[in-house]
MOPAC internal coordinates of N, CA, C and O (Angstrom, degrees):
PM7 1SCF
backbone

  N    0.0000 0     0.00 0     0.00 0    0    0    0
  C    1.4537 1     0.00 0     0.00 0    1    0    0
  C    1.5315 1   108.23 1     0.00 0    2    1    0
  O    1.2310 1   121.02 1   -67.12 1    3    2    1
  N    1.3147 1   115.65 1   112.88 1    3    2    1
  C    1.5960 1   113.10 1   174.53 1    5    3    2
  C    1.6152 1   112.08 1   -75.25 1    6    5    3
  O    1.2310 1   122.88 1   -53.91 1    7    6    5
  N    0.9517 1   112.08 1   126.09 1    7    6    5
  C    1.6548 1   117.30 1   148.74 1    9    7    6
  C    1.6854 1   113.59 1   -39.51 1   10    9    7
  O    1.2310 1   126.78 1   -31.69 1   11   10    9
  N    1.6087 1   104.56 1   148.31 1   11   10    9
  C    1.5554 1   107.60 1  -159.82 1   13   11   10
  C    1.4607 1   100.59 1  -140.36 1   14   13   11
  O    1.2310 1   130.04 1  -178.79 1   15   14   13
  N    1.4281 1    98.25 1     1.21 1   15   14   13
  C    1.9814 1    93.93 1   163.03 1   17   15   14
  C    1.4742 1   119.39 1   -34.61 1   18   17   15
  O    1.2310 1   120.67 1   -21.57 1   19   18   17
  N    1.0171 1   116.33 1   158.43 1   19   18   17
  C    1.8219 1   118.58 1   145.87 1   21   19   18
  C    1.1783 1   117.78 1  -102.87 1   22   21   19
  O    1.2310 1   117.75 1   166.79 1   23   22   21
  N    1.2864 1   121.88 1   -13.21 1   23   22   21
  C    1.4445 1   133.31 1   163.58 1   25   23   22
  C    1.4244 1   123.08 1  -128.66 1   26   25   23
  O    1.2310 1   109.92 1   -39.03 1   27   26   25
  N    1.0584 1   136.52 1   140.97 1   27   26   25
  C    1.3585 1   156.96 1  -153.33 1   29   27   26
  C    1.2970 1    94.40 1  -102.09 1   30   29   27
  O    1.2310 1   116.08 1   -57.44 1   31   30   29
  N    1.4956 1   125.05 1   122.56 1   31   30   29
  C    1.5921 1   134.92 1   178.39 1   33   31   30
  C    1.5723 1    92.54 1  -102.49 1   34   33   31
  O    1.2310 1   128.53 1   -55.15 1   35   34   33
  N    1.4782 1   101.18 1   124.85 1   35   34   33
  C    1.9579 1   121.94 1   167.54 1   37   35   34
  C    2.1006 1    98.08 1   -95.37 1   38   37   35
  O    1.2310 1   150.11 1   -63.21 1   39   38   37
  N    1.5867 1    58.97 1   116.79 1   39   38   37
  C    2.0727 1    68.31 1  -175.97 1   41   39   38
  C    2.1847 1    95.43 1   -82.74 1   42   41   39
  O    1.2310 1   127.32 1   -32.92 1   43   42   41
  N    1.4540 1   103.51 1   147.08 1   43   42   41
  C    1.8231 1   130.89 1  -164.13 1   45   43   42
  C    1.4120 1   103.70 1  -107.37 1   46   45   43
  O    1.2310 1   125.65 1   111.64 1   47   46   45
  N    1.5951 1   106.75 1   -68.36 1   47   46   45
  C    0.9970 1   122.10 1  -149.30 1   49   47   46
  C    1.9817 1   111.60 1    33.75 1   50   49   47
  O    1.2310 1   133.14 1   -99.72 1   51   50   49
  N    1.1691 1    92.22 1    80.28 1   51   50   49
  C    1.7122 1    91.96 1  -173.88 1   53   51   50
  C    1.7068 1   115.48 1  -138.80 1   54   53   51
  O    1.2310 1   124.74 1   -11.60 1   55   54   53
  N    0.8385 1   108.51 1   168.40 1   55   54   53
  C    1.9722 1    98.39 1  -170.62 1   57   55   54
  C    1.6900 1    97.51 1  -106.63 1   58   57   55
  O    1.2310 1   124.87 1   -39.45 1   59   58   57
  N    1.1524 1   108.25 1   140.55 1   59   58   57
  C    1.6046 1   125.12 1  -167.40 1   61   59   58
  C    1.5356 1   100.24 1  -151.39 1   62   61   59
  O    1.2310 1   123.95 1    -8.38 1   63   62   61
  N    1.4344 1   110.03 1   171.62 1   63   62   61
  C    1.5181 1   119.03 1   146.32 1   65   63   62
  C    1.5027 1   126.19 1   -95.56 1   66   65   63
  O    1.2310 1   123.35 1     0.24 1   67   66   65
  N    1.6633 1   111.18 1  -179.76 1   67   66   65
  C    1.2074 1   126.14 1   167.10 1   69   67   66
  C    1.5527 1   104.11 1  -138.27 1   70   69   67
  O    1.2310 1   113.19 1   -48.00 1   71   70   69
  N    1.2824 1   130.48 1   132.00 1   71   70   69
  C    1.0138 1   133.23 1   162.90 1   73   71   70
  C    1.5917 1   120.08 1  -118.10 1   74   73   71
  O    1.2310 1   124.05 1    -8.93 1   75   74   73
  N    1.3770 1   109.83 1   171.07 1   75   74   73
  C    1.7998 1   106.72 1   162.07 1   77   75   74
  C    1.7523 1    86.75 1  -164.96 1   78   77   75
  O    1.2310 1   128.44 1   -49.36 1   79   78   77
  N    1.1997 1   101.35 1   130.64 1   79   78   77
  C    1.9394 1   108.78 1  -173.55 1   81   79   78
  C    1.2952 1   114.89 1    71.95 1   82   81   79
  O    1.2310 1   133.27 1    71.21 1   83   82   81
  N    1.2326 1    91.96 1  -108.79 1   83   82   81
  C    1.9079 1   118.38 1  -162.18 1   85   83   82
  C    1.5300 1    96.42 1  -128.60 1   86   85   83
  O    1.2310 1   120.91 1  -154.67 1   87   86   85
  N    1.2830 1   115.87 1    25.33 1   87   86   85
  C    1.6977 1   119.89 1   177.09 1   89   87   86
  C    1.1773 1   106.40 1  -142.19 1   90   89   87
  O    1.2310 1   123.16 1   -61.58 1   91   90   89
  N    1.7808 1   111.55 1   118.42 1   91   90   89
  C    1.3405 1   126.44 1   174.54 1   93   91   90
  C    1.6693 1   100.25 1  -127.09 1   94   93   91
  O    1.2310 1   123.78 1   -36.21 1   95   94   93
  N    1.5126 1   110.36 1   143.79 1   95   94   93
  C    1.2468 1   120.79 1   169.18 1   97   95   94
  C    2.0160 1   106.20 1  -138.76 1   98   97   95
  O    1.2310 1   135.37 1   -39.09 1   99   98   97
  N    1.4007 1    87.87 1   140.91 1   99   98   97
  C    1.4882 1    93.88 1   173.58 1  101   99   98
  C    1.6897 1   124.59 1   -68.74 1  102  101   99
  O    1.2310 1   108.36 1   -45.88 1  103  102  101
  N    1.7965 1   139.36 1   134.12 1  103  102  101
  C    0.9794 1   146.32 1   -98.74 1  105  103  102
  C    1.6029 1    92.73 1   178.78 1  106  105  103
  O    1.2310 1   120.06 1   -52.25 1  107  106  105
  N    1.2351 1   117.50 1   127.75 1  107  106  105
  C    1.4840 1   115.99 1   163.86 1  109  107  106
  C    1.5002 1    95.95 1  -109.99 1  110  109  107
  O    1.2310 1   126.13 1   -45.62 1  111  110  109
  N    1.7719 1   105.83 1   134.38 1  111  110  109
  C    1.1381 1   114.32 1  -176.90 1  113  111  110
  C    1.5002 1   116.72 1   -91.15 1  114  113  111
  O    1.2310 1   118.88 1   -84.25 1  115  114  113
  N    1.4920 1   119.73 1    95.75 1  115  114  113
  C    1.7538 1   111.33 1  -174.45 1  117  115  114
  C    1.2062 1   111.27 1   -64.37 1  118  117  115
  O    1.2310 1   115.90 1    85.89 1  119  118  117
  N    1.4227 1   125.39 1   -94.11 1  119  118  117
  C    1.2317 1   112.69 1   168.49 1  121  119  118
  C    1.6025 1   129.68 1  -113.81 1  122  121  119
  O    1.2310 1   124.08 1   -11.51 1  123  122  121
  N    1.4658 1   109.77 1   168.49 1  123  122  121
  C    1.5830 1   101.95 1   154.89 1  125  123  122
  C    1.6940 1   118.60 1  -132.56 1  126  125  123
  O    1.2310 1   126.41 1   -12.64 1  127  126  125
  N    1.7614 1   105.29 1   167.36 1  127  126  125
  C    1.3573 1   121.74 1   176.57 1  129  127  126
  C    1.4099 1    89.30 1  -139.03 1  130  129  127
  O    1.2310 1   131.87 1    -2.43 1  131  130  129
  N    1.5988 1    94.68 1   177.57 1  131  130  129
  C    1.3421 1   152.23 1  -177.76 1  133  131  130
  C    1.7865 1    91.98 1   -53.22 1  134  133  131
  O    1.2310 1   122.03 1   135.03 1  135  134  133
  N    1.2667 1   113.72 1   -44.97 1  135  134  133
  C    1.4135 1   125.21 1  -160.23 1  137  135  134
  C    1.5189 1   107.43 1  -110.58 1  138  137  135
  O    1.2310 1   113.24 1   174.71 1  139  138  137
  N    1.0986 1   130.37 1    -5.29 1  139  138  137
  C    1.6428 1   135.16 1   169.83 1  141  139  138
  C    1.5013 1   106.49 1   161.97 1  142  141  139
  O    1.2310 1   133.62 1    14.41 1  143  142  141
  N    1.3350 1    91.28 1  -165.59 1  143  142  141
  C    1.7318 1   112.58 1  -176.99 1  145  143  142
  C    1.4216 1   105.53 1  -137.07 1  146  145  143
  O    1.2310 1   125.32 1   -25.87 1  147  146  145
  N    1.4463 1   107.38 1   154.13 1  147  146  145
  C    1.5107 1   107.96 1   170.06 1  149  147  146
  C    1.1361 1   108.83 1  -123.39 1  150  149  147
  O    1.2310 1   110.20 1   -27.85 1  151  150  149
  N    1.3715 1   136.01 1   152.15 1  151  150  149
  C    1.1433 1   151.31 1  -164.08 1  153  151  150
  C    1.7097 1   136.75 1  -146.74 1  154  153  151
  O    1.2310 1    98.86 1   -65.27 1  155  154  153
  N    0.9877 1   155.58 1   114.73 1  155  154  153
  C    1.1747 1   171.19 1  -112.23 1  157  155  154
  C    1.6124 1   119.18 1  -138.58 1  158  157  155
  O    1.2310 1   109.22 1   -97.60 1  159  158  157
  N    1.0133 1   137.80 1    82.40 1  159  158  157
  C    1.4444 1   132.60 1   172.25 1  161  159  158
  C    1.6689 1   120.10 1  -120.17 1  162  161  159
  O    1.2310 1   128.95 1    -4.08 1  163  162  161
  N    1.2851 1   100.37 1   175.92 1  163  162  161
  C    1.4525 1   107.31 1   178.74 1  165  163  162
  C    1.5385 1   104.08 1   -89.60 1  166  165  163
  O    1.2310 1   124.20 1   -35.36 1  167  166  165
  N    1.6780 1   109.55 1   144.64 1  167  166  165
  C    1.4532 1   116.82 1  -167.96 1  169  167  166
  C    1.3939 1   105.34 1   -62.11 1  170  169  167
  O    1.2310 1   126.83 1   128.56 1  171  170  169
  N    1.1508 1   104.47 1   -51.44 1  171  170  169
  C    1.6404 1    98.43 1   171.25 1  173  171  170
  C    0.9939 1   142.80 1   -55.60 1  174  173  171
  O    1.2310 1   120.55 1   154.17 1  175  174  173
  N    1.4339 1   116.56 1   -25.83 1  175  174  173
  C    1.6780 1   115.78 1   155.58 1  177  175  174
  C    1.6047 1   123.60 1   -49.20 1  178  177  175
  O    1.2310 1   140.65 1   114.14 1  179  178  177
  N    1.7494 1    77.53 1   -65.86 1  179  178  177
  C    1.2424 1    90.80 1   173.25 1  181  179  178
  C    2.1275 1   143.74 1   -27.81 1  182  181  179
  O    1.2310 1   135.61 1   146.35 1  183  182  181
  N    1.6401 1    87.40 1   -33.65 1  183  182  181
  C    1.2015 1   106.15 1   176.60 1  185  183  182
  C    1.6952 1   111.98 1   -79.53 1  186  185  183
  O    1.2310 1   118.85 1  -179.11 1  187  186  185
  N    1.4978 1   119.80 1     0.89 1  187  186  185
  C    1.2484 1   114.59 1  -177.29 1  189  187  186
  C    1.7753 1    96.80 1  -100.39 1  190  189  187
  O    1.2310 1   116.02 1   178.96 1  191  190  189
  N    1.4094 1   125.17 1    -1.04 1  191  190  189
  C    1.5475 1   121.10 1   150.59 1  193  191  190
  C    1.1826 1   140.63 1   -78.80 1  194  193  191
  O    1.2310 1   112.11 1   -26.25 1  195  194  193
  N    1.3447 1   132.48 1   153.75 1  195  194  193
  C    1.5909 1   110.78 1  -167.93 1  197  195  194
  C    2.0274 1    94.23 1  -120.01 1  198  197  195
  O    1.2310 1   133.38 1   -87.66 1  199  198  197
  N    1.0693 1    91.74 1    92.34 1  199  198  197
  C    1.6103 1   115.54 1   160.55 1  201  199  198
  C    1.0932 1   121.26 1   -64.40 1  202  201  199
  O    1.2310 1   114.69 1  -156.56 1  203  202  201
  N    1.0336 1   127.67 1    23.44 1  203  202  201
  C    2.0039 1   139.87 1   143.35 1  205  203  202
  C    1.9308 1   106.67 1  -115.83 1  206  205  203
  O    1.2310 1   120.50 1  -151.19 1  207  206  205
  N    0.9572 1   116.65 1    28.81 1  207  206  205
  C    0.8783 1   131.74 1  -179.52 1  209  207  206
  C    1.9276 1   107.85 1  -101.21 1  210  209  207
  O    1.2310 1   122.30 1   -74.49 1  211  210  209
  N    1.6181 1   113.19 1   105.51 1  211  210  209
  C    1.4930 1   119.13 1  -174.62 1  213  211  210
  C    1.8714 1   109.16 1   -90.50 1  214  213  211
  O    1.2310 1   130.40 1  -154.08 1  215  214  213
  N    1.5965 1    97.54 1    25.92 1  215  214  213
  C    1.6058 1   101.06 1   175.03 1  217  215  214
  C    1.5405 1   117.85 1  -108.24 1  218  217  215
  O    1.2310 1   118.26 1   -40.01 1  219  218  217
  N    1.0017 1   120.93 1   139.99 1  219  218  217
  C    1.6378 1   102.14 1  -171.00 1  221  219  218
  C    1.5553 1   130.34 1   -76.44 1  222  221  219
  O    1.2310 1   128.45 1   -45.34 1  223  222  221
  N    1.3103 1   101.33 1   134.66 1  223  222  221
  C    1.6740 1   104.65 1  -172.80 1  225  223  222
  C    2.0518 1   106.61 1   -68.09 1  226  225  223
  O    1.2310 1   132.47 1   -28.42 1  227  226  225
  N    1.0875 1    93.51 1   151.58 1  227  226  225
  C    2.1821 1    96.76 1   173.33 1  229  227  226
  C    1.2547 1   108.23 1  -107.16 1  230  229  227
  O    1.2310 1   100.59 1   -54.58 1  231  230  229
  N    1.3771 1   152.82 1   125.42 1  231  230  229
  C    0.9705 1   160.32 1  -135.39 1  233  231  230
  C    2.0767 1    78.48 1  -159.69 1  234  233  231
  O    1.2310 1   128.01 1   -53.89 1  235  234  233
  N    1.9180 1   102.18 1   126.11 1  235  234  233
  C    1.4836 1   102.87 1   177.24 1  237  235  234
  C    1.8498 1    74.42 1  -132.21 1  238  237  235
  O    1.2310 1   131.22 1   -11.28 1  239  238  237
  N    1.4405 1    95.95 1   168.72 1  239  238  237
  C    1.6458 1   115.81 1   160.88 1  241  239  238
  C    1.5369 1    91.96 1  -179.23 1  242  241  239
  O    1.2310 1   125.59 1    13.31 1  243  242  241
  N    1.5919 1   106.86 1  -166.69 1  243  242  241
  C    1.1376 1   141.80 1  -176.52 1  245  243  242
  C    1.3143 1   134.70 1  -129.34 1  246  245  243
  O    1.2310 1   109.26 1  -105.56 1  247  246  245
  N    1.0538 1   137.74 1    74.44 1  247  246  245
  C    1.5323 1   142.85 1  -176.39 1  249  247  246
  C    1.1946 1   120.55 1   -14.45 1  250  249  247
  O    1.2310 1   122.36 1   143.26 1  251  250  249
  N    1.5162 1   113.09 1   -36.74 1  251  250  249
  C    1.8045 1   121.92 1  -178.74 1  253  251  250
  C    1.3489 1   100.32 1   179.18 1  254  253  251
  O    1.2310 1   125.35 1   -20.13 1  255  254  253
  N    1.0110 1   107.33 1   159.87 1  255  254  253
  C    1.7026 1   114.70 1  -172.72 1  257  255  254
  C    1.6674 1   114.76 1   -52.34 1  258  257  255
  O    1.2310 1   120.87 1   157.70 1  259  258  257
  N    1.1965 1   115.94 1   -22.30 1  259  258  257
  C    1.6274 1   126.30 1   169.92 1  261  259  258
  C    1.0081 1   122.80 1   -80.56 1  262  261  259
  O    1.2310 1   114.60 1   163.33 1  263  262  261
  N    1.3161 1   127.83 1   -16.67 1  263  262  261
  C    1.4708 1   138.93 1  -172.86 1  265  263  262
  C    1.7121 1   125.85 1   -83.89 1  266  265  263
  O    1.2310 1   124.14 1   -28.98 1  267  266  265
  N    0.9139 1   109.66 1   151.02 1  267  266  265
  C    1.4129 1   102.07 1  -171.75 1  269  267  266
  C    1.8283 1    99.84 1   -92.25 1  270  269  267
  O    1.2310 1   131.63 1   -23.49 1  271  270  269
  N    1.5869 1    95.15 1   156.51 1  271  270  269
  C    1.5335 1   100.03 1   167.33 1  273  271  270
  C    1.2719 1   140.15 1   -48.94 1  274  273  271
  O    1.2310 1   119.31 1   -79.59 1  275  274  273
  N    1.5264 1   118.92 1   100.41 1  275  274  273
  C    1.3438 1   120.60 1  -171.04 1  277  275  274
  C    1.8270 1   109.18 1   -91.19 1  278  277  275
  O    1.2310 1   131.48 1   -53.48 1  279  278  277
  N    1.5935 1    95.44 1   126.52 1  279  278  277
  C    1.3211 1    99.79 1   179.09 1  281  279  278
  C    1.6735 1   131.03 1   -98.35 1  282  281  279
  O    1.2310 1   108.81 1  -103.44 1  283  282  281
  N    0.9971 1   138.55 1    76.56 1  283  282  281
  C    1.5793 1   114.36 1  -169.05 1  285  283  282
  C    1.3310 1   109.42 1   -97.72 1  286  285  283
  O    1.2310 1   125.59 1   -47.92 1  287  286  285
  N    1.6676 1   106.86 1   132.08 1  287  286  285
  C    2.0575 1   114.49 1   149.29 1  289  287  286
  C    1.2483 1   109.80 1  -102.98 1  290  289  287
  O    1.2310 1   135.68 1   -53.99 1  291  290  289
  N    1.4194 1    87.26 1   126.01 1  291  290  289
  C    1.7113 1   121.06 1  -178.67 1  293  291  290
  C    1.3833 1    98.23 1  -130.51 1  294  293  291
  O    1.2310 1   133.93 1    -5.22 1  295  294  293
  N    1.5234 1    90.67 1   174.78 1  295  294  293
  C    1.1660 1    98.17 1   174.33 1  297  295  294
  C    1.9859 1   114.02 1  -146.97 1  298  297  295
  O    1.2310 1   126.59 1   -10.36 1  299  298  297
  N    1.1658 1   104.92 1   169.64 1  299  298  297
  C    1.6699 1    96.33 1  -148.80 1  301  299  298
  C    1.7483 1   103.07 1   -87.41 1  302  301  299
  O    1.2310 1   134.08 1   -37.11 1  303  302  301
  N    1.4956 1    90.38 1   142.89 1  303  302  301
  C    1.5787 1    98.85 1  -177.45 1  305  303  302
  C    1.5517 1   107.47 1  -105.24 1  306  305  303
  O    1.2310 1   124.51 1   128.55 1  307  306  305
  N    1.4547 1   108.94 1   -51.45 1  307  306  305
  C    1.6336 1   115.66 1  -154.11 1  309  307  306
  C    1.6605 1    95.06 1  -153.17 1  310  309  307
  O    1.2310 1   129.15 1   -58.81 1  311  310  309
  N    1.4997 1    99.97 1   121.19 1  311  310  309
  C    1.4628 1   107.27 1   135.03 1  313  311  310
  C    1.3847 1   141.46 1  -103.69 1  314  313  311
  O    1.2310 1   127.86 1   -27.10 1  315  314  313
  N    1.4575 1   102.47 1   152.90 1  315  314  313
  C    1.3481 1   109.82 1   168.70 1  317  315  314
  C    1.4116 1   138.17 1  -145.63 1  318  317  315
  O    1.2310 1   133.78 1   -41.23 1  319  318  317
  N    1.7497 1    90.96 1   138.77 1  319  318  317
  C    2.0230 1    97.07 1  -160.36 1  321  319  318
  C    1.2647 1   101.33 1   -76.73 1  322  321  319
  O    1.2310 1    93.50 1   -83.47 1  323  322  321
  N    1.5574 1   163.20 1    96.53 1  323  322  321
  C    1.2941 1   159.36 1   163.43 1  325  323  322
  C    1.8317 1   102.08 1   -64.59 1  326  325  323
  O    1.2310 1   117.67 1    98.05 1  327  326  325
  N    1.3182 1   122.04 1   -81.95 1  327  326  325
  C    1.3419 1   137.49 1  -170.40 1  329  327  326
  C    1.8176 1   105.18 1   -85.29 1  330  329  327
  O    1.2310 1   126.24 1    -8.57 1  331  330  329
  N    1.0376 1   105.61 1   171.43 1  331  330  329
  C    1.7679 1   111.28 1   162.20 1  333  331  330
  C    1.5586 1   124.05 1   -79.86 1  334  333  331
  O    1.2310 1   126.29 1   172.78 1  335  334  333
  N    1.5286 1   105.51 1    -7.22 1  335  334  333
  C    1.7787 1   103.53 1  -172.75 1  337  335  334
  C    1.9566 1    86.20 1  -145.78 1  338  337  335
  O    1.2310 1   116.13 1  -154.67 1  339  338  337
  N    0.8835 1   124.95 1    25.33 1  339  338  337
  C    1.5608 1   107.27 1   167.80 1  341  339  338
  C    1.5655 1    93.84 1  -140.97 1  342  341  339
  O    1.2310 1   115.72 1   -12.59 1  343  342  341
  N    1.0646 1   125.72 1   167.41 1  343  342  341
  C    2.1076 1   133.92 1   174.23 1  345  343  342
  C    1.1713 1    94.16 1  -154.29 1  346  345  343
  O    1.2310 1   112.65 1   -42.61 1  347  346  345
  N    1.6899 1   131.47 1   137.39 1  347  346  345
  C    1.0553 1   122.03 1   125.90 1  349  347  346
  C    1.5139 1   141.56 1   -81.96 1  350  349  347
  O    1.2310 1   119.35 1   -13.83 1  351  350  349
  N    1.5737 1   118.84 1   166.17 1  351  350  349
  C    1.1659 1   103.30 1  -165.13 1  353  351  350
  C    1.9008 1    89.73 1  -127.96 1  354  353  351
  O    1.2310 1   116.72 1   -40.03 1  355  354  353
  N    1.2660 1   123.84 1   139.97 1  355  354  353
  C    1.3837 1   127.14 1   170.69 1  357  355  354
  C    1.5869 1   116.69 1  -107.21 1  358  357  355
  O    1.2310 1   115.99 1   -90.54 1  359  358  357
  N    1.2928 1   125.22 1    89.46 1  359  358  357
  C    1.1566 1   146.18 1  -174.51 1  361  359  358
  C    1.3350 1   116.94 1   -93.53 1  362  361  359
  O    1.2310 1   120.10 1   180.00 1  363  362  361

């Protein structure tokens, strides 16, 4: 079975933020592409963002302890509930 991406997702697993305004919550960064990022938080953070919100969220982390601060604004496509206290989000 071939894979049918157009872009190739580099899996992180790394701790970053998410913000939107004057609201940042901490975020483990799974992976990223060319075409978004996915991301991992606790539901409860999560609920201190406003996800009807058509402004773009900033998502920063770090690739590895050597790396400089990577910043992306995106903006939100898809969530998803996996567990009862973690969601990812595909941005």
């Amino acid at each position: 079975m071939s894979d049918k991406r157009l872009f190739t997702r580099i899996p992180l697993a790394v701790k970053g933020t998410l913000a939107h305004h004057n609201k940042r919550i901490d975020v483990i960064i799974i992976d990223v592409s060319l075409q978004g990022v996915k991301l991992s938080a606790n539901e409860d953070a999560l609920n201190e963002l406003p996800f009807d919100s058509h402004d773009p969220y900033t998502a920063t982390f770090r690739a590895n302890e050597d790396s400089p601060v990577i910043t992306l604004h995106i903006e939100l496509s898809l969530i998803h509930i996996s567990e009862p206290t973690e969601t990812s989000l595909h941005l």
